[in-house]
Every structure is written in C-alpha cells, then in structure tokens.
C-alpha positions in Angstrom: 6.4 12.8 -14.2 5.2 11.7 -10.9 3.8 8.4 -10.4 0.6 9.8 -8.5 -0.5 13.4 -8.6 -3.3 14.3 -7.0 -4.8 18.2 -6.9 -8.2 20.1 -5.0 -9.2 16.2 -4.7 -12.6 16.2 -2.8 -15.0 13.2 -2.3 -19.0 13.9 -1.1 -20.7 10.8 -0.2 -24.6 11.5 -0.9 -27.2 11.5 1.9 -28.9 13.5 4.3 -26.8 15.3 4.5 -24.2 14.7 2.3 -20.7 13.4 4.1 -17.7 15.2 2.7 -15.3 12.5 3.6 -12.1 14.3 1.8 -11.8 18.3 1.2 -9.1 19.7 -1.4 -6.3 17.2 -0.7 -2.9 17.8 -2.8 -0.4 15.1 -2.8 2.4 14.4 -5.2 4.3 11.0 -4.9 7.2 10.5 -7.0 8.1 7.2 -9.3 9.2 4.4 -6.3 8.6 6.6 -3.4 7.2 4.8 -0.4 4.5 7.0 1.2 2.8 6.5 4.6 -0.7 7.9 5.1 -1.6 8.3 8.6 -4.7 9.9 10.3 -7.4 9.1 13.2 -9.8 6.8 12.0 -12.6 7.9 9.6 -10.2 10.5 8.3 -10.3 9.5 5.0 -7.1 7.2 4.1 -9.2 4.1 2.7 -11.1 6.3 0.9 -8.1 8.5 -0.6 -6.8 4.9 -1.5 -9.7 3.4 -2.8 -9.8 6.4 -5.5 -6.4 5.8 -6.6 -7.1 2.8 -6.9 -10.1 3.3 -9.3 -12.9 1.8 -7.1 -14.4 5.1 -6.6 -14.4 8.5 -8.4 -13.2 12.0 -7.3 -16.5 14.4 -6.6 -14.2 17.3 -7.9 -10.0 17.4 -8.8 -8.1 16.0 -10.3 -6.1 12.7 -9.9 -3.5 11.0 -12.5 -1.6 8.0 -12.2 1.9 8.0 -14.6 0.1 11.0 -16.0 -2.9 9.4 -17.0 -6.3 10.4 -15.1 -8.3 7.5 -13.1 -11.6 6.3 -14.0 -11.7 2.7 -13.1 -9.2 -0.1 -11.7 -6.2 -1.2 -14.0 -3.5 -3.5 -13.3 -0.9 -0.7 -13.2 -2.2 -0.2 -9.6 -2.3 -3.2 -7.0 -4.3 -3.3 -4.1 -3.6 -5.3 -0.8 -5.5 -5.8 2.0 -5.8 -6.3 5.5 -7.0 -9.6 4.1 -5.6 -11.7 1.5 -8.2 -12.3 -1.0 -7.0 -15.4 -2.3 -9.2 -17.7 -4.4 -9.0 -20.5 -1.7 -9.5 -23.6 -4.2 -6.7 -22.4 -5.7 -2.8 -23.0 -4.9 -0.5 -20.5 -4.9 0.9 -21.1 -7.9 -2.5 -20.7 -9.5 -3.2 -17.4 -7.5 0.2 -15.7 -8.2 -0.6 -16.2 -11.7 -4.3 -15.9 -12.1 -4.5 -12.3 -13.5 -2.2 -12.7 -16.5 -3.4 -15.9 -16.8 -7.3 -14.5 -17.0 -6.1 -11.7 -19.4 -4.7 -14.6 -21.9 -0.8 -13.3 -21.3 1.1 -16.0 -23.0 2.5 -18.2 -20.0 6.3 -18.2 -21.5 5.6 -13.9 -20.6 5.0 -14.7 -16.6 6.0 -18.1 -15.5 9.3 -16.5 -15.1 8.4 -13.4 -13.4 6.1 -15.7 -11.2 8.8 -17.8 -10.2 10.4 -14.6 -9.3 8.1 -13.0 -7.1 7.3 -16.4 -5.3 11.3 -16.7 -4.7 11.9 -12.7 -3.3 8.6 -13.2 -0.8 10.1 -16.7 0.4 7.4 -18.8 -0.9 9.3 -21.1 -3.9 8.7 -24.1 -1.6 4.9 -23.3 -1.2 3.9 -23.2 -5.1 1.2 -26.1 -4.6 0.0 -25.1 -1.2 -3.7 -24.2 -1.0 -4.1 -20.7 0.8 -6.0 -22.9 4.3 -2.1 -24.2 4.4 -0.5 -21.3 5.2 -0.2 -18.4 7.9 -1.5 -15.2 7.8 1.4 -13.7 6.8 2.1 -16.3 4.1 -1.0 -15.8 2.8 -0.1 -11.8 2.1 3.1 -12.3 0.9 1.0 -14.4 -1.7 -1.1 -11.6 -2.2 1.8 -9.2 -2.7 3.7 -11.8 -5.1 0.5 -12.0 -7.1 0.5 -8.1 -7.8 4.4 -7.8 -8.8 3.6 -10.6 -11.0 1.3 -8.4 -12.8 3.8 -6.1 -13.5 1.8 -3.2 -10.8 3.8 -0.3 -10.9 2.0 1.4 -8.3 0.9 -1.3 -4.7 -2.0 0.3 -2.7 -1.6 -1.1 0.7 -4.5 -0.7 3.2 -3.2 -1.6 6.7 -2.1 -4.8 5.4 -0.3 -5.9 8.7 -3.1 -5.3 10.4 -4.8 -8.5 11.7 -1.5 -10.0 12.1 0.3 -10.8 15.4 3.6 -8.4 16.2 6.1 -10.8 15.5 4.6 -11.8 12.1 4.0 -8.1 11.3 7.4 -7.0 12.0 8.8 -10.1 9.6 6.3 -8.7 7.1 7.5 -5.0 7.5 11.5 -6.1 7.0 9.9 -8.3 4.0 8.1 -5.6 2.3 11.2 -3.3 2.7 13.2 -6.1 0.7 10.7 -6.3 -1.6 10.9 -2.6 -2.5 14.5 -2.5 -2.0 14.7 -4.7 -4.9 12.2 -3.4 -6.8 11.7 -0.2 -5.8 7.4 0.0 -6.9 5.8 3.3 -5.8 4.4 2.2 -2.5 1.0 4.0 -0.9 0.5 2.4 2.7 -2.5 3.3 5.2 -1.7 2.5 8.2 -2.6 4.2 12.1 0.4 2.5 13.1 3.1 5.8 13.8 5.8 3.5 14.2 5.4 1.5 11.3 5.1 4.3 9.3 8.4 5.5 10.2 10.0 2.6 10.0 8.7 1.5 6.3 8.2 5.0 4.4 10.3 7.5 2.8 7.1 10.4 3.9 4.9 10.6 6.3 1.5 12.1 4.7 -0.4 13.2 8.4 -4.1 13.8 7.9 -6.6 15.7 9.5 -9.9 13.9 11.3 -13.2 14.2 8.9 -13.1 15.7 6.2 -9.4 14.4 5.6 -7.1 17.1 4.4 -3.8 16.6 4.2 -2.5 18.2 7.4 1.4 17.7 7.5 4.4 16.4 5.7 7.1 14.3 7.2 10.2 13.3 5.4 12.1 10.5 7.3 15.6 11.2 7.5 16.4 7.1 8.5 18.6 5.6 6.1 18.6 2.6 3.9 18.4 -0.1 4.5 16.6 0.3 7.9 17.0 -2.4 10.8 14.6 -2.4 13.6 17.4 -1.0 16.0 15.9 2.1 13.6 13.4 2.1 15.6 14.8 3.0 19.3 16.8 5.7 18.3 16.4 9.7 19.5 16.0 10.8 15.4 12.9 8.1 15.3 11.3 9.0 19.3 11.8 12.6 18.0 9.5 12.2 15.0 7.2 10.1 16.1 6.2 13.0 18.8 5.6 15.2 16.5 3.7 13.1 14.3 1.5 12.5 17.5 1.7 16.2 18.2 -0.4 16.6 14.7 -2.3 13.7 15.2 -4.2 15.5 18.4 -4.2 18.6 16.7 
C-alpha cells in the first residue's frame, strides 16, 4: 500500500474568478520514500502539501494516506516549517514532548522515544534550553525531534532550510538524511532549491507554473549514503540541467 496516493487531485480557491491553484495531479509515494517537490513559485507545492497534510480539502480526487482518505490533520502526518513553531516559554524537553503529553500518552510510552529523538538530532545536551537559546537550526531540529516523537509516519517539510544561512543549511540537509537513514519516515519536501533536491530525495516530482500539474518525474540515481562530494559530480550537473530544462518549460 503506498504511504501517500494521490489521483485527478484538483484544488479551486473561490473568487472572482475562481483560482485553480492545482489541476488533476497524480502522485504515488511509497512507504519511506523521500520525495522532492520542485516548481516556480506559486505553482502549487505548499498547497499540494498543506492538503496532505489535512489543513485544506481537495476540490475534486482523491487523496489517502496509508490507505486511509484525508479530511483533517492527524498525528500520522508531521508538518515542518520554514519556521520552527516552538512554544517559546517552553524548553525543549517540554516541546519535544508536548503532543503526547497533551493527548494524555502515559509518559513511561514517550520519555524514551523522546530521549531518542533529542539524542539522533544532536540536542541531548539542550533538554532545558528555552527555544530564544538556540540557533535557527537548533531550533528545527527541535521541531523535527518533536514530530518523530509523535510517532509521524509521514514528515511534511515546507522549505524548511529556507531562512537558514548555507552552512547551517547544509549541516541540516546531512542531518535530515541521518535522520531518515535511521528511520527511514516517508519524507515530502518543498523546496525551489534544485540542488537540494538532488542531493536529499530519492524523486524529483517537477511541477508545472499555475495551475500546478505534475510535469516530470526524476528518479536520482546517487547512492546511499550521499556526501556532499555528491554534489559536484557529472551524474548530479547532468540532472540538475534537465531539471532546469523543465523548470523553463
């Protein structure tokens, strides 16, 4: 069963006139495949996100997470992003663990899984920080530790790298491939970033400029695990022309 399958999805945003912001999009994304949606901006990929996520609803289609259609947001499916929405009165302990916590999950069910997730994003020295303590990029990873503590089996990401400088985006690309690596969620990432697309994902969805249709599908042929020397070879230059080939087009 695949972990996301959407089919004919189309959104309509009333007005005068009405926007169709996506048009028949079919996408299939298998159980711990990490998937790259890229696309000019206003093409559609928050949007196509946000409905997966349960924030919005399809105007026509059909969509199914785990084989189970989508009416509303449920902690099977964790969001991130571009901003780490971290209760800031709060320390990171208390964040990681607020939504099991809130849904009155017995603490002897997620202190240990907690404790886990703060350890693989690098943060078991940080549990009584306050979020105004830490970096940008610290502050995602917390973000990102708080959704794997909830057990998500699907993490929406929406540029989540995006506001961060290149260094500490490149540490948090090689951290979120560990992070799968280990334990290998089913990843969606928007990004307009062709190079981190190919570095992070398994496929490379292209879309189309307004209304978004999916307009190409790229496999990645790197291997696992992937370095940034990836990044400079002829297999990687080669794709990411074609990807900006489609892009124009």
């Amino acid at each position: 069963m695949p972990a996301i399958h959407i089919q004919e999805l189309s959104k309509i945003y009333p007005g005068e006139p009405p926007v169709l912001a996506l048009d028949k999009v079919d996408l299939t994304i298998e159980p711990g495949e990490f998937v790259a949606l890229l696309g000019p901006s206003g093409c559609g990929k928050s949007t196509l996100l946000n409905l997966v996520a349960g924030f919005e609803k399809t105007s026509s289609g059909s969509l199914t997470v785990h084989g189970k259609p989508v009416d509303k947001p449920g902690p099977d499916r964790g969001v991130v992003f571009q901003e780490a929405a971290l209760f800031p009165w709060l320390s990171v302990w208390e964040n990681v663990i607020f939504g099991p916590k809130t849904q009155g999950v017995p603490a002897k069910d997620y202190e240990a899984r907690a404790n886990e997730m703060l350890r693989i994003v690098g943060l078991a020295d940080f549990k009584q920080h306050l979020p105004v303590q830490l970096s940008g990029g610290m502050r995602q990873r917390v973000g990102i530790a708080r959704i794997l503590t909830m057990g998500s089996q699907v993490l929406l990401m929406d540029e989540p790298f995006g506001a961060l400088d290149a260094q500490t985006r490149l540490s948090m690309q090689e951290l979120l491939l560990s992070v799968w690596q280990q334990l290998k969620p089913t990843i969606v990432f928007v990004t307009h970033d062709i190079d981190e697309a190919l570095f992070l994902a398994d496929t490379v969805y292209v879309m189309s400029a307004r209304p978004g249709r999916i307009q190409a599908r790229i496999t990645v042929p790197l291997a696992r695990p992937r370095t940034i020397e990836d990044t400079t070879g002829e297999t990687f230059n080669t794709m990411k022309r074609e990807i900006l080939k489609q892009i124009r087009h």
